[in-house]
N, C-alpha and C positions, 0 to 999 in steps of 0.2 A: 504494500500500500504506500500512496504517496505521501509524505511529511510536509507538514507546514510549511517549509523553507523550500520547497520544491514546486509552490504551484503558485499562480500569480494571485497578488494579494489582494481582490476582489473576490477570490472564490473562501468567504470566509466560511459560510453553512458547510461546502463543501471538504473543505479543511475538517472540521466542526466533524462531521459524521466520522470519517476516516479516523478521526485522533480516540475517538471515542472506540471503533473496530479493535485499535491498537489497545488499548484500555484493557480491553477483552480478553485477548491474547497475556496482555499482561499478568492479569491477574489470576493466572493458570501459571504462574513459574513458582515454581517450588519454595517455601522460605530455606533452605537450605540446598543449594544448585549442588549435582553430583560432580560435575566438572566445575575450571577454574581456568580461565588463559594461563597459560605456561603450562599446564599439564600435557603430558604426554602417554594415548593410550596406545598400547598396545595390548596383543594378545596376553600377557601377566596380569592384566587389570579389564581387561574385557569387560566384566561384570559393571563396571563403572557406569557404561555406557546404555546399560539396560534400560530398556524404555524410552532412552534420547536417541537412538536410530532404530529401523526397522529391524525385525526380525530378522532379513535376509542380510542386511547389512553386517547385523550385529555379527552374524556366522562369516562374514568376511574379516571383521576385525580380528572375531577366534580364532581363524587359518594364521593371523599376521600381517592384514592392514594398520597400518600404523596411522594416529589422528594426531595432530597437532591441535591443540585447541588453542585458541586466539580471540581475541573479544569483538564482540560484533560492530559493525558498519555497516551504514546504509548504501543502499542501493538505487540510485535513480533512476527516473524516466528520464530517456532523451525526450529536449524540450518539447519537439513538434508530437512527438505520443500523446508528451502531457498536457499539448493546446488542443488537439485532435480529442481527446478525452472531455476539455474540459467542453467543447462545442456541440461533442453530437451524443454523447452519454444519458443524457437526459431523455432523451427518447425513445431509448434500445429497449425491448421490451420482451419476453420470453412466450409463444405462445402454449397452449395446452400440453404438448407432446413434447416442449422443452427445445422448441427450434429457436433461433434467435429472429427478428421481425425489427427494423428499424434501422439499423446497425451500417455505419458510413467507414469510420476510423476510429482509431483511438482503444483506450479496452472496453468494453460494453457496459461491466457493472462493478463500476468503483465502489461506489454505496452497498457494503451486503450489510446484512443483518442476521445474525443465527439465527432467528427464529422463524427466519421465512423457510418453506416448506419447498421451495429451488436454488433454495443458496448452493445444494449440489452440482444443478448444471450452470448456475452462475458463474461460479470456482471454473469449473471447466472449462465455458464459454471464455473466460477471461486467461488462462492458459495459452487457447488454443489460438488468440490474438492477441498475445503476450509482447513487452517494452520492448527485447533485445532485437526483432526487426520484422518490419513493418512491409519492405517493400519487393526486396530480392536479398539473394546469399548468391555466393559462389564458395564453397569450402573443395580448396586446391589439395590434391595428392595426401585424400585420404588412409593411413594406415589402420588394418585392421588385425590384428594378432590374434590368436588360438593358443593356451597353455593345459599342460593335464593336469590335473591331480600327480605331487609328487615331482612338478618341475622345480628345478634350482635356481640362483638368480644368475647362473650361468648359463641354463639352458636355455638351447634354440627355440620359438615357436614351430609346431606342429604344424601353422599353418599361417600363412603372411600374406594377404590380400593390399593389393596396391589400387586407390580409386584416381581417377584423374580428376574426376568432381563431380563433387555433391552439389547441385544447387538448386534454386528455389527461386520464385515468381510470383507475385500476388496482384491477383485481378482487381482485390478492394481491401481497405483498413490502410492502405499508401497516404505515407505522413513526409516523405523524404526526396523520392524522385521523380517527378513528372514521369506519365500523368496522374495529378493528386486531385481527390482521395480514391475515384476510381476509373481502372483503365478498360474504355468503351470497348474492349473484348468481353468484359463480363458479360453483355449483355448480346453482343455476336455469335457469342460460343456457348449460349445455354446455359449459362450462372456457372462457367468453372472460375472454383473461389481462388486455386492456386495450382499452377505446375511444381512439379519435385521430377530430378533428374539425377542418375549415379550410373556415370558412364564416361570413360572407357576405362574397364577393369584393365588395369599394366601387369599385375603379377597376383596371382602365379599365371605358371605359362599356359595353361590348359585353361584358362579362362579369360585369356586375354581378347582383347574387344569385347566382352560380352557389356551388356547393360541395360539397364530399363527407364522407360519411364513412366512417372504416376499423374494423372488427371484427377483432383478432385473437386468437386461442385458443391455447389451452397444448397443443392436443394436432396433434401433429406432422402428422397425415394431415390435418386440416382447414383449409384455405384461408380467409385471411381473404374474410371478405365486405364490401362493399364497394357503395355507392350514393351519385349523384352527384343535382344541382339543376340543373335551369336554370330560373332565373326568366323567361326566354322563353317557353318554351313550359309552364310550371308543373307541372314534372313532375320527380318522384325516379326514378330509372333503376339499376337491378343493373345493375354492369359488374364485369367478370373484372379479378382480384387482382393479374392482371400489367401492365396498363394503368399501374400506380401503379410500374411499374419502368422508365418511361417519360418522357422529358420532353418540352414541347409541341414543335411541329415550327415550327421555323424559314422561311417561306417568305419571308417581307418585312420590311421595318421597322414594314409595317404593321396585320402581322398579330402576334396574342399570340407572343409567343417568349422562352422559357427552357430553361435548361442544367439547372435542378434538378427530376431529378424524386423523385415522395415515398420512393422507398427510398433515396434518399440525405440525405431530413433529419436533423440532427443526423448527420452522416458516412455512418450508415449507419443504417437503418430497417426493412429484408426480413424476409421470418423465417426465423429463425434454423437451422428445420431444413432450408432449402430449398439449403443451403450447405454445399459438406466447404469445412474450414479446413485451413491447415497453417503452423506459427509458423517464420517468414524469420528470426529473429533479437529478442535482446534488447537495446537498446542503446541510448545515451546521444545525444540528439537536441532538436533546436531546438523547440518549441510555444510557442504565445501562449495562456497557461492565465492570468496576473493582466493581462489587457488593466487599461490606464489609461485610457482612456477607452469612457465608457455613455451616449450612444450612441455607438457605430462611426463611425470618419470615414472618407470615401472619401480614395483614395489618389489626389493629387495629381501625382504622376510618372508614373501609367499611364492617365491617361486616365478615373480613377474607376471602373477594372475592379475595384481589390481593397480593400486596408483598409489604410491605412498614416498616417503612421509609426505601430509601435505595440511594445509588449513582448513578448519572446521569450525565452526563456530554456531553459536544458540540463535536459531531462527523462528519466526513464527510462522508454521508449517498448518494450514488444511491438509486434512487426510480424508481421501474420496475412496469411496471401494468405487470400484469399473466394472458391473457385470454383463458380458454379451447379451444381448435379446436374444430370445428365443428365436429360431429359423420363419415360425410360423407369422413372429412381429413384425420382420422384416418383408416391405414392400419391395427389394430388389429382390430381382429374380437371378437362379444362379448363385444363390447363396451357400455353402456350405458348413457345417461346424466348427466352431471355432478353435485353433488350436491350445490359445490359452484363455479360456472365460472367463477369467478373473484376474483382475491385475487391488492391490491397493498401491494409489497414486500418491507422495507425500511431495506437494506444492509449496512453493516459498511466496509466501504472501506479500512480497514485496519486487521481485524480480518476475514471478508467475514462471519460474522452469520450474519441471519435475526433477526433484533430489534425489529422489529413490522410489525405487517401485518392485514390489514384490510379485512375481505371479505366482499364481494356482493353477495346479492340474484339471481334472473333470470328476477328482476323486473330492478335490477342496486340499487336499496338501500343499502344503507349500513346492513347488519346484524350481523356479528360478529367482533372482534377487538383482537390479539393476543400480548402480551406483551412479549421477554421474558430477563429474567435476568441470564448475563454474568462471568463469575469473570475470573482472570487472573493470574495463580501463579501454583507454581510447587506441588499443595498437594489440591486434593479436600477437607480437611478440615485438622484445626490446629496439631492435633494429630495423623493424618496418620501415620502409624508403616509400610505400604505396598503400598498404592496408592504414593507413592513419584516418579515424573518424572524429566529427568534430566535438565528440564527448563523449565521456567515459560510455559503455554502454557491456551487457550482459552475454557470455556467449562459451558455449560447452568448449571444452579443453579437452576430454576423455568421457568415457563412458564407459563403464564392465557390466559383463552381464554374465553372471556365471549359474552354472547350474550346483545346487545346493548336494544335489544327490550324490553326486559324481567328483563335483570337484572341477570340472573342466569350463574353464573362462575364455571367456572373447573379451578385449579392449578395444576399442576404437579411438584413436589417437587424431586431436585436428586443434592442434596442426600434429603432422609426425615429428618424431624427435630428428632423423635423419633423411627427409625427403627433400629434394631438389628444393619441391616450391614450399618454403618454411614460413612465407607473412599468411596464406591459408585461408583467413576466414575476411573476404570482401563484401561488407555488411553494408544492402541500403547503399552501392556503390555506380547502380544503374551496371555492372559490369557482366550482367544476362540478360538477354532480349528473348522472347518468348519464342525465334526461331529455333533458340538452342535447344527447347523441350519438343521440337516438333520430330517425330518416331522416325521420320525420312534422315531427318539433320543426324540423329544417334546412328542411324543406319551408316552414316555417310564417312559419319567423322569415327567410326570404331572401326574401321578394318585396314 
């Protein structure tokens, strides 16, 4: 949420409600905090940490994630979010089924209130059009690593996936790059609310050129669409929306194998109507939102499963459970079962990323646990000559997602520690234009 010092000084009701949200949160922190800035957990002191990260997480700290705990700092909106916000907020409105109806820029619903009986998909809604950007990404040579159970901080990954990029296009909620606040494709192209693009796979070798990309649209009954490459056989291929709720299949070490699949980028990625929420709690919890170090370091006590040492600090965190709809609720046709129906989502009420998120099987066990790490500052890394934005602003450094059962981790590193292109993440820089999402242009440019 935004701080008094962050919004222009005629929004004082508005100020007013917010300070009072925080109030709320407050008054949920323990008179005696189990951590302290300068303490240092590790797997010895695990127990510390009980109840200030997830369950899933907690079980990473157990392996040998190491926390730095350090004292909290705010987080802000870059300014045009926070004018975007203050302009068209007032009108956003949620209909019956939890769609959003009004909604121009900016986050849709600043003002919650716990007692409203949608503050769940509010949380959500406000996620899912969250500060860190608004208009486009391009995230350059993406690293994505594989570790087992039992790996050393010497050992090799099992599996090393090279992306040339990740990037991203938003048809509406644009606060930064012409055209602002929305680009007259939305309404060309049938309400798609944003393109997403991850292509051209460089390594490994057996997957090189492959890539996809995702369409999704504003309007709840239409399914993204979705088409893939292989530079093998030179071909773009439609495949069903739910393949992307999927991660690859693990048969060998020598075959591709990863824990993340694309509804879990950035915590969570799905859409958004394809899910009833319901808010577990509001409450005072551990995140690594100012990592101190870009790139990510692997964590040297577990094996290089997760990201350690690194900063952590006391956040006020919504905690959403995510349950699939039912097949029958869903108006897209082509739907199939979900492979993980239940995620809990832990939101930082101030930045709007997911810090962690646990899934569930079809049994309700826990199986997987996603961690990810934050940083906050105006340059994906020290030496930027290009990625330099003109305010601090919010944006993943790492991501693990390890499976609980087994032991076996995926990170995903952005920027990589060792990749060519190291500035990474061009935020909000107008530097993709929507031919680069078009399935022809991926055809073209992967082989």
């Amino acid at each position: 949420m935004v701080s008094a010092a962050q919004m222009p000084p005629v929004s004082k009701s508005f100020v007013a409600v917010i300070g009072l949200g925080l109030m709320v949160f407050a008054s949920m922190i323990p008179a005696l905090a189990q951590v302290k800035p300068g303490d240092v957990i590790s797997k010895a002191n695990a127990d510390k940490v009980a109840g200030l990260v997830s369950p899933g997480n907690l079980f990473l700290v157990k392996q040998g994630m190491q926390l730095n705990i350090v004292p909290s700092a705010t987080l802000g909106w870059p300014p045009p979010y926070r004018d975007a916000t203050e302009k068209y907020s007032a009108q956003v409105r949620l209909n019956r089924d939890g769609g959003m109806e009004n909604y121009v820029a900016g986050q849709p619903f600043p003002l919650l209130d716990p007692n409203d009986p949608q503050i769940a998909q509010k949380v959500m809604w406000n996620f899912s059009f969250r500060p860190g950007f608004s208009d486009d990404f391009d995230i350059r040579d993406v690293e994505i690593v594989s570790y087992p159970a039992g790996a050393s901080a010497t050992s090799e990954p099992v599996e090393r996936i090279l992306i040339g990029h990740f990037a991203y296009y938003s048809n509406i909620g644009r606060t930064e790059v012409p055209p602002i606040p929305t680009d007259p494709d939305f309404a060309a192209s049938n309400g798609i609310r944003y393109r997403f693009a991850a292509y051209p796979f460089l390594e490994p070798t057996d997957m090189y050129g492959y890539g996809f990309v995702r369409f999704r649209y504003f309007s709840p009954d239409m399914a993204d669409n979705v088409w893939d490459y292989s530079a093998r056989g030179r071909h773009k291929h439609r495949i069903k929306d739910t393949i992307l709720s999927d991660a690859a299949p693990r048969q060998t070490i020598s075959t591709y194998g990863s824990n993340i699949d694309p509804d879990s980028y950035f915590g969570f990625s799905a859409k958004m109507e394809d899910f009833n929420y319901r808010l577990l709690a509001m409450r005072p919890m551990l995140a690594s939102v100012h990592a101190a170090n870009s790139p990510a370091r692997p964590c040297p006590f577990d094996g290089n499963r997760t990201v350690c040492p690194e900063n952590w600090e006391m956040r006020n965190l919504y905690v959403v459970e995510a349950t699939r709809k039912p097949l029958r609720a869903l108006q897209k046709i082509g739907s199939d079962p979900p492979v993980i129906p239940k995620r809990i989502l832990y939101i930082d009420s101030e930045a709007w990323v997911v810090t962690a998120s646990d899934q569930y099987d079809r049994e309700g066990e826990l199986w997987k646990t996603v961690a990810t790490f934050n940083a906050y500052r105006d340059r994906p890394v020290a030496d930027a000559k290009v990625a330099i934005y003109p305010f601090a602003r919010s944006f993943q450094i790492a991501m693990v997602d390890e499976d609980v059962r087994d032991g076996f981790s995926t990170i995903a590193y952005t920027p990589a520690p060792d990749a060519p292109e190291h500035e990474c993440w061009y935020i909000n820089m107008g530097s993709v234009t929507r031919q680069f999402f078009d399935p022809d242009t991926m055809a073209q440019r992967s082989h």
